[in-house]
N, C-alpha and C positions, 0 to 999 in steps of 0.2 A: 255561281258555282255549279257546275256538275255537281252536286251532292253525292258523293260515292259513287265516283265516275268509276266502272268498272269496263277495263276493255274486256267487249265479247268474245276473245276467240281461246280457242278451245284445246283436246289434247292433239298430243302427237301420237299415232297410232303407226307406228312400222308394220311393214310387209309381212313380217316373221307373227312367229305366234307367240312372242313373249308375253307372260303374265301382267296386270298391271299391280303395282303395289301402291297403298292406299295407304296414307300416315295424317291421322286427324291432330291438329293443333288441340292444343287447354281453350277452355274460356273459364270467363267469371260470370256470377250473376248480371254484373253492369250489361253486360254485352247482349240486353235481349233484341226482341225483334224489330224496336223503336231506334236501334240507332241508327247512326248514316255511316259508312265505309267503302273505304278505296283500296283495292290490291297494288300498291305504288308498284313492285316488282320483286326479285332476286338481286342483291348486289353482295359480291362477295359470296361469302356464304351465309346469308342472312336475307328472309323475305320480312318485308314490310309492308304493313300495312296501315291504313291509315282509320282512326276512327272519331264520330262525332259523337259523343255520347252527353245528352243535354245541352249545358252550356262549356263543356269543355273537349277540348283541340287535343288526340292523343295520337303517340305512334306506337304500336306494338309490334317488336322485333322478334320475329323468333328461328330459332336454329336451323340446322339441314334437319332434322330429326322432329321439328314441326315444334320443339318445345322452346315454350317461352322464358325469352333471355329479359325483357325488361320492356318497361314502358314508360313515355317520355312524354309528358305534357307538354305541350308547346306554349310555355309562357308565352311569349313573344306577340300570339294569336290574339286579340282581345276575344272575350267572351262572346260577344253580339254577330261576329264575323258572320256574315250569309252565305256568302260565295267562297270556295278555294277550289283552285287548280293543283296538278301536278304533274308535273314534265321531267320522267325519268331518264337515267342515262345509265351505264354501266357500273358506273362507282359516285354516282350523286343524281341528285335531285332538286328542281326547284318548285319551293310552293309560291303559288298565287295569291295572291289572299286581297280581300273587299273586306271593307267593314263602314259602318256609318258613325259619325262623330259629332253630334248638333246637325248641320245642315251640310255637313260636307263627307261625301264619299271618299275615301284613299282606298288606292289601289298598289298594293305592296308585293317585292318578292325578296325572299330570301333562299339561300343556296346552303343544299344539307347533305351530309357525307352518309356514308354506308349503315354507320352507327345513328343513327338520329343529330348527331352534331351539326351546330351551325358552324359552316365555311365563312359566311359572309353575313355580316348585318341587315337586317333589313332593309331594303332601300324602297323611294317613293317612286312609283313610275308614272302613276298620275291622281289628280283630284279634280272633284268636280263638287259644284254648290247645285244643290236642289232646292226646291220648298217641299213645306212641309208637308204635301199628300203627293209628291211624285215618286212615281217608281225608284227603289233605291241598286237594284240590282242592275246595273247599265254596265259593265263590262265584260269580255270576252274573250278567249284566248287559244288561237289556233298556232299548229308550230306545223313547219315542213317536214316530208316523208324522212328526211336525214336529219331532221330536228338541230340543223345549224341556221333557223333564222324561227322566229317568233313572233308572233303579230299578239297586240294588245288592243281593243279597238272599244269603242262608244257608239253609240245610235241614239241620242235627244233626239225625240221628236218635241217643234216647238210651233204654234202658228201656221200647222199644214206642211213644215217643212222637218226633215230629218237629215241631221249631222253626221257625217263619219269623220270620225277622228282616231285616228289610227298612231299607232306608235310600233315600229318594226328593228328588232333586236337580233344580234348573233347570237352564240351558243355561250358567252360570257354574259349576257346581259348588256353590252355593248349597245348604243341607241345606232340605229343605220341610218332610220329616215322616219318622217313624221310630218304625217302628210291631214288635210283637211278639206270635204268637199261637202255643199249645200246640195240637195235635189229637193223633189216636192214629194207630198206624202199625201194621201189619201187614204185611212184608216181602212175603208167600205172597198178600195178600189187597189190598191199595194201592197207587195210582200214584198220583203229584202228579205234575202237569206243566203244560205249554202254557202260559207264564204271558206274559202279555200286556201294554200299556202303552197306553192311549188317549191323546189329546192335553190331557185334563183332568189328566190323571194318577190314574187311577182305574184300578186292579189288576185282573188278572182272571185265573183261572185253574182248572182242574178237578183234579177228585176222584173215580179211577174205583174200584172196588169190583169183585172177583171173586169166586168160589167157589171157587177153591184155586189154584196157582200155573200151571197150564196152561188153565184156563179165558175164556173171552171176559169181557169187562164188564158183567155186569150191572146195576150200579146208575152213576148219572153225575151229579155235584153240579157248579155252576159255584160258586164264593166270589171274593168281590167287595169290594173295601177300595179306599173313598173316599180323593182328597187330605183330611187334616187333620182325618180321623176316624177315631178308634181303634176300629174296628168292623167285626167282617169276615160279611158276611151270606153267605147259602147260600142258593141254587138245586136246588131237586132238578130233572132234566129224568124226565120221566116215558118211560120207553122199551115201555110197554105190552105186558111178557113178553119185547121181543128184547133180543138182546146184540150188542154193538158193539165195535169194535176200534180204536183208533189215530184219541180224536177229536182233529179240528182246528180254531184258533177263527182266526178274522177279525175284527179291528175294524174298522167302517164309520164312521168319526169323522165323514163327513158328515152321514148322519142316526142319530147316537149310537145304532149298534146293536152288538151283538157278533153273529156269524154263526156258530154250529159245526156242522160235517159231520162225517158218519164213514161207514163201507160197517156195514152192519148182519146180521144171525145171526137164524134164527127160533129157534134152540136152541144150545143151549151149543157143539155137535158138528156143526153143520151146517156148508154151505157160507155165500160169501156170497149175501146175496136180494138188498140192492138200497142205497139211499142212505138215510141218514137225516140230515136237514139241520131245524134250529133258528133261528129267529130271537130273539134275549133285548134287553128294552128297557135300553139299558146305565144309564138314570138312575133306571127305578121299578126295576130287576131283576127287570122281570116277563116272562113267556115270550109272544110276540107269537104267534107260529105254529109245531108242528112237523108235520113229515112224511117219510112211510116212504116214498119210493117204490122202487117193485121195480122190477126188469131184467127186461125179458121179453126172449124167446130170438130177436126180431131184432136186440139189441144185443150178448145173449151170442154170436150166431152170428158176429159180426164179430170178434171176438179170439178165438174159437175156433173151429178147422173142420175139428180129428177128430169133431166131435158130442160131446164132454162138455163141453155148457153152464151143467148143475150149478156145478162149477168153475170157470168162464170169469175169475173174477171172485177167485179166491183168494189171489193174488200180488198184486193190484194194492193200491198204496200213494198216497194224495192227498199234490201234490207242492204247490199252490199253488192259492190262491182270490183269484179278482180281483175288485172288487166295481165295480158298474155305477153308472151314475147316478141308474136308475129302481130304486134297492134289491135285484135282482139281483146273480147275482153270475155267474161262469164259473169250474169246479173242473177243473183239470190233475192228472191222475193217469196212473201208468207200473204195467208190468205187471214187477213187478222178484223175484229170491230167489237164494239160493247154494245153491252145494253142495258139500260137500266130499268126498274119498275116502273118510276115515275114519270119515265121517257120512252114511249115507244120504239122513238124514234132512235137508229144507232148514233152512239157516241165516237167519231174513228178519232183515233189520237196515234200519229207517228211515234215510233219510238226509235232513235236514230242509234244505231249501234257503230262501235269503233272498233279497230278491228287491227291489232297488232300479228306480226309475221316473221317471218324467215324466211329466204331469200336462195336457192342455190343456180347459179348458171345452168347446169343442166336440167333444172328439172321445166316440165313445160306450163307449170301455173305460177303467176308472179302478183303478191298482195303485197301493198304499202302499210304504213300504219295508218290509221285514219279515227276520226270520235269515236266515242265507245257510249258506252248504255249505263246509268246508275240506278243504286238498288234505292226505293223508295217507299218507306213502312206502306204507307197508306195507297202507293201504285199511283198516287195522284191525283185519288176521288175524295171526294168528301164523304165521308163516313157515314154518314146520313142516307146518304142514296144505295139502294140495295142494288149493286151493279156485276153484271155475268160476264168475263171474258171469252172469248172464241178465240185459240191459237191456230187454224187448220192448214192446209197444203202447202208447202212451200216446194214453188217451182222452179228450175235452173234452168238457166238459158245460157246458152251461145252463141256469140256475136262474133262473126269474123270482123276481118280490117277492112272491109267495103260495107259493113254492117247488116250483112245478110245473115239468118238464122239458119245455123251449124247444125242445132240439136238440142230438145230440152229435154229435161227427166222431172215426172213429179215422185216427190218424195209425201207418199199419204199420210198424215196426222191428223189427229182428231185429240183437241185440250180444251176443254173447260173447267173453269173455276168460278167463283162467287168470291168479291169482297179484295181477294188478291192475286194478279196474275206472275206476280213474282218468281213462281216455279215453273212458267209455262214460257213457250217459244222457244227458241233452239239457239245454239250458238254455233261456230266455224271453225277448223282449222285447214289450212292450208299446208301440206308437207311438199308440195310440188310436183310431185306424181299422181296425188289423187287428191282432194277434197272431202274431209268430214264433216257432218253435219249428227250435230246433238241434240237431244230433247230428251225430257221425261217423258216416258210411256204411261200411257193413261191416266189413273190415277195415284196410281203408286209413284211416292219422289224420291225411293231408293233402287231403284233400277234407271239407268240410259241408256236408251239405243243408239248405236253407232252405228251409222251406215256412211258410204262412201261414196264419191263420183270420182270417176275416170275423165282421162281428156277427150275421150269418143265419145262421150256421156252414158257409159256403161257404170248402172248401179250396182254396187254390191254391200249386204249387211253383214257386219262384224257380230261378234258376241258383246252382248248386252255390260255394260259396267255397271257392276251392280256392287253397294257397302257390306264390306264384310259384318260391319256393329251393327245390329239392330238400334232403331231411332234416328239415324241419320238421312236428312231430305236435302239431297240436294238441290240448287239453282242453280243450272249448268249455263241460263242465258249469263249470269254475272262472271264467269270463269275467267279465269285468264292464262297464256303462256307465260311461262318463268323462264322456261329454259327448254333446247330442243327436243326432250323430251320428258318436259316437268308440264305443269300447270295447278295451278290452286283452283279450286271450288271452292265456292260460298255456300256452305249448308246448314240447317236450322238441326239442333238438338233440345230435346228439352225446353223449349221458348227462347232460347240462346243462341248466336250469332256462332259460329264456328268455321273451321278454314280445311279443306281438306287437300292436302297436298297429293297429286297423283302422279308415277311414273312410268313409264310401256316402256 
């Protein structure tokens, strides 16, 4: 499960100067800061939301006017459930749902209307038998940018090798195709990941390769499986002696490309050098264009400015790639890492944000929907370890459709916290003439700064969004759009979970 998978993106800020008006949701005691929650969306006229609270599966519906109309236990859920999805639609929704049962995992969905009602029964879409100390959380759930196809998928690894077993659906839950392929695995030496869904329904996702278990990526496969053929091809991307960290793919479903970026290493032990960005034709699987460019030390000197520009670049994690009209695209990247007492050493942990959108012909920025980011009590540390987050710089870049660099803008921040990074990092919105970018200012979590980029990458900052009630702290990374000019916040009151609905 995404455990309160919250997509990251953010308000709608019009051109004008209109006011924003700010309408906080009720909560109850249950709702403190332990539980898990999902903004599923706006349908009709009613946002939902989803929450975990202990051992029980809840939806809480509440009105345009933010008050609550009722709350609906999901019988249905067993109690133990680890994992749920949710894949919204306009006037429905379906959950995912894992649970364990003796030795056998099921993998279930069921289809729910505006009000919390179920459309349709539960149904099975797969099972799997484990033993008794094997990971029980083995499946996964990507859906396409127009969310008319659905991938369900597994990864056993067993004896060195690893399984994909994949299961691919329409927009009914219709089965399309269901597909199974064996590779080798190497725990010290292999990463699968990034796995992608285009709007054909046609798979996509890499194969990184290292030289032992602390080294960078040497080698980088994309493999590719069609709808309705059992055939999974391979891409080698040629990386010309560098190594690469943490690549990221884009699908460009406009002109059927897949986009992958990564920050790239001239040697195993180096610093970062610079960007390494790919274009792959996603119907021949042939490589259209790659390129290395490097950071020279007037961009390193802008996020750093003791003078070690070497490093400028070593913390920084790609948070989101928007893709243009003209094939281009724009990469949002944060300068992020932990640290803890007991560890000198940094702790860097991805944190992979999803990022829902709006879409107009004219405008000249274009984002899909894509993973989003979930809220998590504990941030994912063990409680035990006294550990410091660093949110700082996040820089934007622009990539033409020959992938030469347009233009970046650093947007300066500076976040630290102890214990929870919850309130820290930023979130997106896309309106298509400009680009927002959100975060809490310092230490205070009831004011946001809003600032913007233009398509020349001209910055400009808005007035601050700040709670009219004293006590309210927002989390603006967990935010989401509802509507083209709504969005929910997730923010702490009183120890208590709370929803603030905002509109420009």
């Amino acid at each position: 499960m995404k455990l309160v998978n919250i997509f990251i993106l953010f308000f709608i800020i019009p051109l004008t100067n209109a006011a924003q008006e700010i309408t906080y949701s009720e909560y109850n005691n249950e709702d403190d800061k332990n539980i898990n929650f999902e903004i599923i969306g706006k349908m009709n006229d009613s946002y939902i939301i989803y929450k975990n609270i202990r051992w029980k599966h809840m939806l809480a519906i509440y009105d345009n006017d933010m008050k609550f109309k009722k709350s609906i236990r999901l019988k249905f859920v067993p109690d133990k459930t680890f994992n749920i999805d949710f894949i919204p639609y306009p006037d429905h929704f379906y959950i995912i749902y894992q649970y364990q049962k003796n030795n056998t995992i099921y993998c279930k969905a069921v289809k729910m209307d505006a009000e919390g009602n179920k459309i349709t029964e539960p149904v099975v879409i797969d099972t799997t038998q484990i033993s008794l100390l094997a990971e029980n959380k083995i499946y996964s759930t990507v859906y396409s940018q127009d969310k008319k196809r659905i991938l369900i998928y597994k990864m056993p690894i067993k004896n060195q090798k690893i399984t994909l077993a994949s299961k691919l659906f329409d927009a009914e839950l219709n089965l399309l195709d269901s597909t199974r392929i064996v590779d080798e695995y190497d725990s010290r030496l292999h990463i699968y990941g990034d796995f992608n869904l285009d709007n054909d329904g046609n798979l996509f996702y890499v194969k990184q390769t290292r030289g032992n278990l602390m080294a960078n990526i040497e080698s980088l496969d994309i493999i590719f499986k069609s709808q309705g053929k059992n055939i999974f091809k391979t891409l080698s991307i040629n990386l010309k002696n560098n190594y690469i960290d943490e690549p990221f793919i884009k699908i460009d479903n406009i002109n059927k490309r897949v986009i992958l970026n990564a920050f790239f290493y001239a040697g195993r032990t180096t610093n970062i050098k610079g960007l390494f960005s790919t274009i792959i034709d996603a119907v021949k699987l042939d490589t259209i264009i790659s390129v290395f460019n490097e950071f020279p030390d007037s961009i390193r000197s802008k996020v750093n400015s003791d003078g070690q520009f070497r490093a400028a670049f070593d913390n920084f994690f790609i948070r989101q790639a928007i893709v243009k009209k003209d094939g281009g695209f724009i990469l949002t990247t944060e300068d992020y890492f932990s640290q803890t007492r007991s560890n000198p050493n940094n702790n860097w942990n991805r944190s992979n944000y999803l990022y829902n959108s709006y879409y107009n012909p004219s405008d000249d920025f274009y984002m899909a929907n894509s993973p989003f980011n979930y809220y998590r009590p504990s941030s994912g540390f063990n409680n035990w370890l006294d550990v410091r987050f660093y949110y700082d710089y996040i820089l934007v870049i622009s990539i033409d459709s020959k992938l030469n660099i347009e233009w970046n803008t650093i947007i300066p921040k500076n976040q630290t916290d102890d214990e929870n990074d919850n309130f820290l990092s930023f979130s997106t919105l896309n309106v298509g003439a400009e680009i927002h970018f959100f975060y809490n200012e310092g230490i205070r979590r009831q004011i946001i700064s809003n600032q913007s980029i233009f398509p020349n990458g001209e910055l400009k900052r808005y007035p601050t969004v700040k709670s009219r009630e004293a006590g309210y702290e927002f989390m603006p990374r967990f935010a989401k759009q509802v509507g083209y000019r709504e969005v929910i916040i997730p923010c702490v009151y009183r120890s208590n979970i709370a929803f603030a609905k905002v509109i420009f």
